[in-house]
C-alpha positions in Angstrom: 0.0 0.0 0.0 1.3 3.6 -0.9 2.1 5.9 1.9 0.7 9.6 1.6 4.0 11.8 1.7 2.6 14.2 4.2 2.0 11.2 6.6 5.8 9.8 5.9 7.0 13.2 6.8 4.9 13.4 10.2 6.4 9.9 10.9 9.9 10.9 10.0 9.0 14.3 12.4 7.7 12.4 15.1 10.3 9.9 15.5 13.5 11.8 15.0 12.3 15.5 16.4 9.6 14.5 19.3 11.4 11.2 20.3 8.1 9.2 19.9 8.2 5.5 20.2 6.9 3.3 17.1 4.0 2.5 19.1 3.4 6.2 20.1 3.1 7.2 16.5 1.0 4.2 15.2 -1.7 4.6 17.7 -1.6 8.8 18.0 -1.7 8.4 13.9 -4.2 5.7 13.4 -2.0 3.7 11.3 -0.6 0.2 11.7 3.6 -0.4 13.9 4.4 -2.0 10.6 3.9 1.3 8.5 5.7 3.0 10.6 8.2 1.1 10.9 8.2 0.7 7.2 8.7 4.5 6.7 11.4 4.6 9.4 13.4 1.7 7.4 12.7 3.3 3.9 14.3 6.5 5.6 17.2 4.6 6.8 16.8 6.3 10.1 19.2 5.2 12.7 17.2 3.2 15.3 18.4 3.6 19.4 21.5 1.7 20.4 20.4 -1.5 22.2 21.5 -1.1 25.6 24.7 -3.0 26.5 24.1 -6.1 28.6 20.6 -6.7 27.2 21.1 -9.2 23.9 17.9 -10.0 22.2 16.6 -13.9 22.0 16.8 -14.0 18.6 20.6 -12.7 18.0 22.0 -16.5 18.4 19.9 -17.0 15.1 20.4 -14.1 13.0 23.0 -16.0 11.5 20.9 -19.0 10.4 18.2 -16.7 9.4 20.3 -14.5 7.2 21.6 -17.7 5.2 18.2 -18.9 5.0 16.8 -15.8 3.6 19.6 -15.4 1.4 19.3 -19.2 -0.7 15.3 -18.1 -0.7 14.3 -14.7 -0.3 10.4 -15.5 -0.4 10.2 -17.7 2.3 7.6 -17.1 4.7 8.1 -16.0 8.6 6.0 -18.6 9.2 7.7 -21.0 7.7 11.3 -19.5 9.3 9.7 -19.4 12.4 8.9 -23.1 12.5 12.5 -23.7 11.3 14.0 -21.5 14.2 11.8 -22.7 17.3 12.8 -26.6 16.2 16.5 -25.0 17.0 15.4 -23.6 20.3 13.9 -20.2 19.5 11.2 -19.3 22.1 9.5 -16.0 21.0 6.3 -15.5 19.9 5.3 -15.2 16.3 4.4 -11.3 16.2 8.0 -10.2 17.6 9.9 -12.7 14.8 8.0 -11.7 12.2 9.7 -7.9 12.7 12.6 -9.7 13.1 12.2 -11.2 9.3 11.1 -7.9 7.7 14.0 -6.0 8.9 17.3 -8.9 7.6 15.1 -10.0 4.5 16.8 -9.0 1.1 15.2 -6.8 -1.0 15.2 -7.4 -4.5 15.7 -4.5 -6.7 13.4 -2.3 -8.2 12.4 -3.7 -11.8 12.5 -1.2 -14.9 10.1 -1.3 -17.7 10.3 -0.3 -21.2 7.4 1.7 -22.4 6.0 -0.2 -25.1 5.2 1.7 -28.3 3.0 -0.3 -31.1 2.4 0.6 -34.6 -1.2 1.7 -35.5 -3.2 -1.4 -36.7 -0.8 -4.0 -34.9 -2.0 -4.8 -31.2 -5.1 -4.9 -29.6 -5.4 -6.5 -26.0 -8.5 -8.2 -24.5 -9.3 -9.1 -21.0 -12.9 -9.9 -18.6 -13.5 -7.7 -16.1 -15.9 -8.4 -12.8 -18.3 -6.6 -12.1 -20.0 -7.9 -9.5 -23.5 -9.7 -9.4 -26.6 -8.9 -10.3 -30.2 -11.1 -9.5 -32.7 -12.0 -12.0 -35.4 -14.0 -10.6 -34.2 -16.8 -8.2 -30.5 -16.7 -10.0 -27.3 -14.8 -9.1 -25.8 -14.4 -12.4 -21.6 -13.0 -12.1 -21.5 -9.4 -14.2 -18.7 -10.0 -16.5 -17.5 -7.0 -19.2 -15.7 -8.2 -22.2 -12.9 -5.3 -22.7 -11.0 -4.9 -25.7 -8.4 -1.8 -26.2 -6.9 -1.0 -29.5 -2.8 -0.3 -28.3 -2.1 2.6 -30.6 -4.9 4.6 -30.4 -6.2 3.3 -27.2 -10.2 2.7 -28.3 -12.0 1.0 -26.4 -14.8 -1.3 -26.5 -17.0 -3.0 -23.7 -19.4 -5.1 -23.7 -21.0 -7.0 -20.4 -22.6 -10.3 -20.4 -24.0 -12.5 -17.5 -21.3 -15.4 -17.8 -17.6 -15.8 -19.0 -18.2 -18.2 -21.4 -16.9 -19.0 -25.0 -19.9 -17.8 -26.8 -19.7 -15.1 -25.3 -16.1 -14.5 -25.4 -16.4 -14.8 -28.9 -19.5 -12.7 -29.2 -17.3 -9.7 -27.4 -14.7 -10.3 -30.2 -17.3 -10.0 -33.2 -18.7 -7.4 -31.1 -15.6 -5.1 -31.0 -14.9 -5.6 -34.3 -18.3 -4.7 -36.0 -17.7 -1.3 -33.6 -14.3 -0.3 -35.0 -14.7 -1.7 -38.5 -11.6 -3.9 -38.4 -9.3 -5.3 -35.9 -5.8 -5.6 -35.4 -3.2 -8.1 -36.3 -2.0 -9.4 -33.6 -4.5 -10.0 -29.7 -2.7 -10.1 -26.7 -4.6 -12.5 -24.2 -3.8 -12.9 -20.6 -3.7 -16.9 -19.5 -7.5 -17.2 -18.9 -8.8 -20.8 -20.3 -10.8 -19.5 -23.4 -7.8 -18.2 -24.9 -4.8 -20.7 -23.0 -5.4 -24.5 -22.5 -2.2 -25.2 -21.4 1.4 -23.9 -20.7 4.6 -25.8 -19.7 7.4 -23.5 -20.2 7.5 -22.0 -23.4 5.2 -24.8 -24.8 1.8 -23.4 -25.5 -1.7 -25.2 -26.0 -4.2 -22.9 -27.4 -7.8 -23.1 -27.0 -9.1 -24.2 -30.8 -12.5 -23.0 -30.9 -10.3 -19.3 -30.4 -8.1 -21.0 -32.7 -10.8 -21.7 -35.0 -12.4 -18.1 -34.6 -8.7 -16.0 -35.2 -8.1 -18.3 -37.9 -11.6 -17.1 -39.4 -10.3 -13.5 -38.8 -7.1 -13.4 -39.9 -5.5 -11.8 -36.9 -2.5 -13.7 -34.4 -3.7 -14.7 -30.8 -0.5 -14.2 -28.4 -0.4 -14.7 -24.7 1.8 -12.8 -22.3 4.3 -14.3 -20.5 3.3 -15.8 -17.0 3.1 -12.9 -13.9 3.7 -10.3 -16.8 0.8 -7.9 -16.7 2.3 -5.3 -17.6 2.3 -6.4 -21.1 -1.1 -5.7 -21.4 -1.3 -3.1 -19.1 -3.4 -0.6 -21.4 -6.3 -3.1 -21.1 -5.8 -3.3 -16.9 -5.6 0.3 -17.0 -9.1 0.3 -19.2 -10.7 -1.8 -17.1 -10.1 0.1 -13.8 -11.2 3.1 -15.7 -14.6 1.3 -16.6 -15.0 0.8 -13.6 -14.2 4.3 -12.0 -15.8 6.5 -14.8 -18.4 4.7 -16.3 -19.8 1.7 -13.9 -19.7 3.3 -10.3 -23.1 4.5 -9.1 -24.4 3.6 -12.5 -28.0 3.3 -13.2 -29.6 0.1 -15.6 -32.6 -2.1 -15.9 -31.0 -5.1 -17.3 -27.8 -6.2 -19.5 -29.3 -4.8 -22.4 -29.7 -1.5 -21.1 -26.5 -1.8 -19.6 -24.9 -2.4 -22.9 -26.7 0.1 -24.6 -25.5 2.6 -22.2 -21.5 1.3 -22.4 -21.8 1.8 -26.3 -22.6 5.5 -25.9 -19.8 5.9 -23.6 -17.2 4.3 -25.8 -18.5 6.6 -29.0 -18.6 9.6 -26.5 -16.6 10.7 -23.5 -14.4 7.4 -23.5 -13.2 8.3 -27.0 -12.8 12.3 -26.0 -10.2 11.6 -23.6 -6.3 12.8 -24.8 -4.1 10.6 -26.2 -1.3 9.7 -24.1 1.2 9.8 -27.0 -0.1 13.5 -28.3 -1.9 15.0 -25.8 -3.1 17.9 -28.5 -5.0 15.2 -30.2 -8.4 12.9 -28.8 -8.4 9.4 -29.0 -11.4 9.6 -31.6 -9.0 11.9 -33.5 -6.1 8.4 -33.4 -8.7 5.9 -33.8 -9.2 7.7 -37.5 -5.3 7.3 -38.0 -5.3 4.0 -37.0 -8.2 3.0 -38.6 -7.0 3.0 -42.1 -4.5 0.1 -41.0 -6.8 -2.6 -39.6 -7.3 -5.7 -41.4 -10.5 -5.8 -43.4 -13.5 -7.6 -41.6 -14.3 -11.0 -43.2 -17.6 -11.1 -45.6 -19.2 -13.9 -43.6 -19.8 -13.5 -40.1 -18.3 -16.2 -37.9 -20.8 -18.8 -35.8 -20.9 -17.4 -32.2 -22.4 -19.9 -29.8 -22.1 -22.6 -27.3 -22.4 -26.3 -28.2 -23.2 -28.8 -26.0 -24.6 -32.8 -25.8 -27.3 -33.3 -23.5 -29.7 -36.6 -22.3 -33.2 -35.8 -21.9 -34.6 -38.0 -19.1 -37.6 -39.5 -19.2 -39.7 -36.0 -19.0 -39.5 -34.0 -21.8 -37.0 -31.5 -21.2 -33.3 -30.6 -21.3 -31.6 -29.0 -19.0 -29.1 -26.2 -19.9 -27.6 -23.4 -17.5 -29.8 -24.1 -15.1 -33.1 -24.0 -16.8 -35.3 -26.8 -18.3 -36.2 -26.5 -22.1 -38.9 -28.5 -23.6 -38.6 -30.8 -26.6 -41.1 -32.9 -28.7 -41.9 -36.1 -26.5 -40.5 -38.5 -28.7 -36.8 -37.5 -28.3 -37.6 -38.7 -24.7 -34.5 -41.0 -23.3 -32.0 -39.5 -26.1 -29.1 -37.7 -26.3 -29.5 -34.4 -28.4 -27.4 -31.3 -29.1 -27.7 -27.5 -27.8 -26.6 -24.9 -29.8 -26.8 -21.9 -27.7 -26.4 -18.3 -28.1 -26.8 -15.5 -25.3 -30.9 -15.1 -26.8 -31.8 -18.2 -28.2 -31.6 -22.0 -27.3 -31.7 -24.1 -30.3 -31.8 -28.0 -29.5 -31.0 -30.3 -32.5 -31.1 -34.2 -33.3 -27.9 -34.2 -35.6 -28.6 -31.4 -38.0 -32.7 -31.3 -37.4 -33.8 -28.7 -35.0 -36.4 -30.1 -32.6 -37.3 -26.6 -30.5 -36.0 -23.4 -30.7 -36.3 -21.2 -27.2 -35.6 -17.8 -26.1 -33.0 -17.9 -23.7 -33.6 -17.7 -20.0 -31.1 -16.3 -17.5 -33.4 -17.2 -14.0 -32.8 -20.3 -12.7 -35.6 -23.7 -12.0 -37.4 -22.3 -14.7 -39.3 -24.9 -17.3 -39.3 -22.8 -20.8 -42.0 -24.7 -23.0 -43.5 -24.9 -26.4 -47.2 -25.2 -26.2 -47.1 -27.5 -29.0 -44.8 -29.9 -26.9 -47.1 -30.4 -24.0 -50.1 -30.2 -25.8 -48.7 -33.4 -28.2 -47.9 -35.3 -25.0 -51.2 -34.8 -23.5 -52.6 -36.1 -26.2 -50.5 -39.1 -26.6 -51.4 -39.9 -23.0 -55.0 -39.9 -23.4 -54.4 -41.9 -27.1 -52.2 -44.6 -24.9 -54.8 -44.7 -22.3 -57.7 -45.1 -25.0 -55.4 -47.9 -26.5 -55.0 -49.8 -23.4 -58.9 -49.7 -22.5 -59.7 -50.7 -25.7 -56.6 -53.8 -25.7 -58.5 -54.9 -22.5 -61.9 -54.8 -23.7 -61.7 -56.7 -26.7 -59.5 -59.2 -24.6 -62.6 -59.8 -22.5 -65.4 -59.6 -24.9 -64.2 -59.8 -28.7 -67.1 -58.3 -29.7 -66.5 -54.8 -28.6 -63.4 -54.8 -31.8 -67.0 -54.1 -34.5 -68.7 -52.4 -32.1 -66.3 -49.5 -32.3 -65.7 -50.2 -35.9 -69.6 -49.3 -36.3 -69.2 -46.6 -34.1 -66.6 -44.9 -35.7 -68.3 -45.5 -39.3 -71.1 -43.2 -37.3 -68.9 -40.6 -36.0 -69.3 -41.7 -32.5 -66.7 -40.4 -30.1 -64.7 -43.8 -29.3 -63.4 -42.2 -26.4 -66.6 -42.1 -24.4 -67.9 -45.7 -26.2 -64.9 -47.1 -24.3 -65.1 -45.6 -20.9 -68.8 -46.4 -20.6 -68.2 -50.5 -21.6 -65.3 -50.4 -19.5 -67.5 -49.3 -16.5 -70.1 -51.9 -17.9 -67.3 -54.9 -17.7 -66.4 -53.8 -14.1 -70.5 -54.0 -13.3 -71.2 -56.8 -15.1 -68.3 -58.8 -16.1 -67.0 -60.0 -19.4 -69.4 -62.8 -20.1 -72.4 -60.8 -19.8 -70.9 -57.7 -21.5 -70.1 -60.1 -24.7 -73.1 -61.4 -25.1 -74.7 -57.8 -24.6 -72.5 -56.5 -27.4 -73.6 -59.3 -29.7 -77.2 -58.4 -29.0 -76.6 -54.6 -29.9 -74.9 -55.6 -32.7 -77.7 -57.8 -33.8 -79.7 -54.9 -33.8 -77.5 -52.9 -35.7 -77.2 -50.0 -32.5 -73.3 -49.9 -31.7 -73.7 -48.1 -29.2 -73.0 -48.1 -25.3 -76.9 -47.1 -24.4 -78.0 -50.0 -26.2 -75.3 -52.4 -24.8 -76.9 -51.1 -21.0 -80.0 -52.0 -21.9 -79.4 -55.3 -23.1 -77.5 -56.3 -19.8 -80.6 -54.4 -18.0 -82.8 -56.7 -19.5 -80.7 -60.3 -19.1 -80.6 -59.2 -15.2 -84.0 -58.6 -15.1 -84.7 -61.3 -16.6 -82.4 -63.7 -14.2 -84.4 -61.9 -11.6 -80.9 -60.5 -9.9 -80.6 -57.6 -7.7 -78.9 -54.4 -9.4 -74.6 -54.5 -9.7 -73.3 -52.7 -6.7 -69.6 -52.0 -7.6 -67.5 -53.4 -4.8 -65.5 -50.4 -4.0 -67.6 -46.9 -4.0 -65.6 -44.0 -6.2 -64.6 -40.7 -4.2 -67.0 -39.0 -4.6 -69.6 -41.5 -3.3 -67.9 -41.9 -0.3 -68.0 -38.3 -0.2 -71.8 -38.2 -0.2 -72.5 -41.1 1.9 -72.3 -39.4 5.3 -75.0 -40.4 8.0 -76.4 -37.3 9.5 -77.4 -37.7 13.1 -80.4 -35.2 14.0 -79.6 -32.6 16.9 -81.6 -32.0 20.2 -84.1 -29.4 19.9 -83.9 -28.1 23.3 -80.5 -27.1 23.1 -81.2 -23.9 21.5 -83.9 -22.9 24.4 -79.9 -22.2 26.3 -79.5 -19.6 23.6 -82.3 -17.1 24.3 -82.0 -14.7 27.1 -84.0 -15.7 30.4 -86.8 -13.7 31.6 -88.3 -12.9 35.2 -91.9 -13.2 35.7 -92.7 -10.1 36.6 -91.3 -8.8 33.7 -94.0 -10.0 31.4 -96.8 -7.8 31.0 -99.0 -6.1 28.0 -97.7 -2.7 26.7 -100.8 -1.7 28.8 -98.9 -1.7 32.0 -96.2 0.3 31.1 -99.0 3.5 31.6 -99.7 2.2 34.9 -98.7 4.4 38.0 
């Protein structure tokens, strides 16, 4: 952390003109013993002579510590600490960890070049977090795709509700479309869409970004490892973003959001000066620079996300945490989702089966009517189908009954609910030779079928069917209602004295 130079002077005052002790200043100037003692040794200020007579506990291991430090300077005091007290050391962890600061080597202060580019030749790209934001019962990461042109420093943002490839790859296409070209070579940090893997100078590059820069012409190069300053105009963007457009900003949803970023990269992001001419805008480089990019492609490349999914036994698939529905017969099949950040396409090889708006909420079921309607359908035909297989299994007769019927335009549904309640009454023998009677009397239908089995019972002289177990709803209605006690209401009126009942007459009497 930076140290304010008025509050280094005050500390340097303190100690060496006022005779405060380290503990004095930190607590009288709200600041930590370590910063002040950090000043103090930055200043190279003498400390007080130890007293003779008075060694310190840890002087018989300075010289251990000093040749530890020395063969590895970023050792830990923890990790010294431990080494020291299994040689005998007794202090406490605080007072050694001063000890470590103050005999550690410091390594020297690195230089940097300041890296110049040629118009058209670098841009660098980088995600930046942004926090969260909530839509519906989902807490979706805030992620801005940020891509700075190095010469004339234009930049382009655009924010998205994951860190994906599709959308990685949408930012590129993005930016590009904005500045009407791109550069030739992109500098990527080691993030896994750009940088598989790395073993030394050994490089494995991610090939769908293979795949896209290849469609684009331009060179994808990593930096080096811990070597952010390579790409530091895009860090330096990014906190900007942050600072000057983000903070405290307003927006109903990613859209808007976005909306809002591209006016501020066309507007005051593009006003700023340019560092290399301060007389001239960015806008005003951007139109230098321009003329060098490399021409966009004619067709656009495929942004999306592809993925193989099972549907279970329901018809649905589940993608980023939301369940999309498909035609039932794909049920207990693998399929394929081509997504995009609006749409969710679903296909069986190269056929697409549904096509849905994409959802960002999460547990949510996005449906095509048509789907559920279909299986509804196909429940009720299955059902239909195995009332009618177990009819004509008990009474082979029903098959021309419903042939008849249908010939008629009778609803077969309701024909083979009404004889399947008529086998459950009266069982299959009966029902058969019921059938054959309609039949014979060319009526296929379910009224006449009753009243043949009406007429055999009567007939047998049998009591009525009475179905062994009563539906619901009968049960519901077959309630024995005990009658109440009239008297019980007398307890409800208010009592009366005698002497208060008398004729309106009275009430004149003296």
């Amino acid at each position: 952390m930076a140290i304010a130079p008025e509050l280094r002077a005050q500390i340097l005052r303190l100690y060496q003109v006022e005779h405060w002790r380290v503990g004095t200043i930190a607590r009288q100037l709200h600041v930590h013993r370590d910063t002040v003692r950090s000043v103090l040794d930055q200043a190279s200020v003498m400390r007080p002579q130890r007293q003779p007579g008075r060694p310190s506990r840890v002087d018989p291991y300075l010289p251990f510590m000093r040749e530890t430090l020395a063969k590895f300077p970023t050792l830990t005091a923890s990790r010294l600490h431990t080494m020291v007290r299994s040689r005998g050391f007794v202090g406490g962890a605080d007072y050694f960890r001063h000890i470590v600061a103050r005999h550690r080597p410091r390594a020297p202060a690195e230089a940097y070049l300041r890296l110049r580019t040629l118009p058209g030749e670098q841009m660098q790209i980088d995600w930046g977090h942004f926090g969260h934001i909530q839509i519906g019962r989902a807490r979706r990461p805030l992620m801005a795709f940020v891509a700075v042109l190095s010469y004339s420093r234009r930049v382009f943002v655009h924010f998205s509700l994951n860190a994906r490839m599709d959308a990685f790859l949408q930012g590129h296409a993005l930016a590009f479309a904005a500045w009407g070209g791109l550069a030739r070579v992109a500098l990527y940090d080691n993030l896994k869409s750009a940088v598989l893997e790395r073993v030394g100078d050994a490089i494995r590059f991610n090939p769908e970004l293979l795949a896209f820069a290849s469609h684009y012409r331009y060179e994808p190069r990593p930096v080096a490892v811990a070597r952010g300053n390579e790409k530091g105009r895009v860090e330096r963007k990014i906190r900007f973003i942050r600072d000057s457009f983000f903070a405290a900003r307003e927006f109903t949803d990613v859209d808007d959001l976005n909306a809002q970023a591209q006016v501020w990269c066309e507007g005051q992001a593009a006003d700023l000066r340019w560092p290399e001419n301060t007389r001239m805008s960015v806008r005003e480089a951007f139109e230098i620079e321009r003329a060098s990019l490399l021409a966009l492609p004619q067709a656009n490349y495929p942004v999306h996300e592809r993925l193989e999914v099972e549907v279970a036994k329901t018809p649905y698939v589940r993608f980023d945490l939301n369940d999309y529905s498909v035609p039932h017969k794909y049920v207990r099949r693998t399929l394929t989702v081509v997504a995009t950040p609006e749409r969710v396409r679903i296909l069986d090889g190269q056929t697409e089966v549904a096509n849905h708006a994409r959802s960002y909420d999460s547990a949510q079921q996005i449906e095509v009517a048509a789907h559920i309607q279909a299986l509804v359908a196909h429940k009720r035909g299955a059902r239909q189908h195995r009332a009618t297989d177990a009819l004509a299994h008990a009474a082979p007769a029903v098959t021309e009954l419903l042939q008849r019927a249908a010939a008629r335009g009778y609803n077969l549904g309701s024909i083979t609910a009404t004889l399947s309640r008529l086998l459950e009454r009266y069982g299959a023998q009966a029902l058969q030779a019921a059938i054959i009677e309609a039949l014979t009397h060319d009526a296929p239908h379910p009224n006449a079928v009753r009243l043949a089995l009406e007429r055999a019972r009567e007939a047998r002289q049998e009591n009525p069917p009475v179905l062994a177990q009563l539906s619901e709803r009968a049960r519901k209605l077959n309630v024995t209602v005990h009658p109440h006690a009239l008297n019980s209401y007398d307890d409800l009126a208010p009592a009366k004295d005698a002497d208060d009942r008398h004729t309106p007459d009275d009430e004149h009497t003296p």
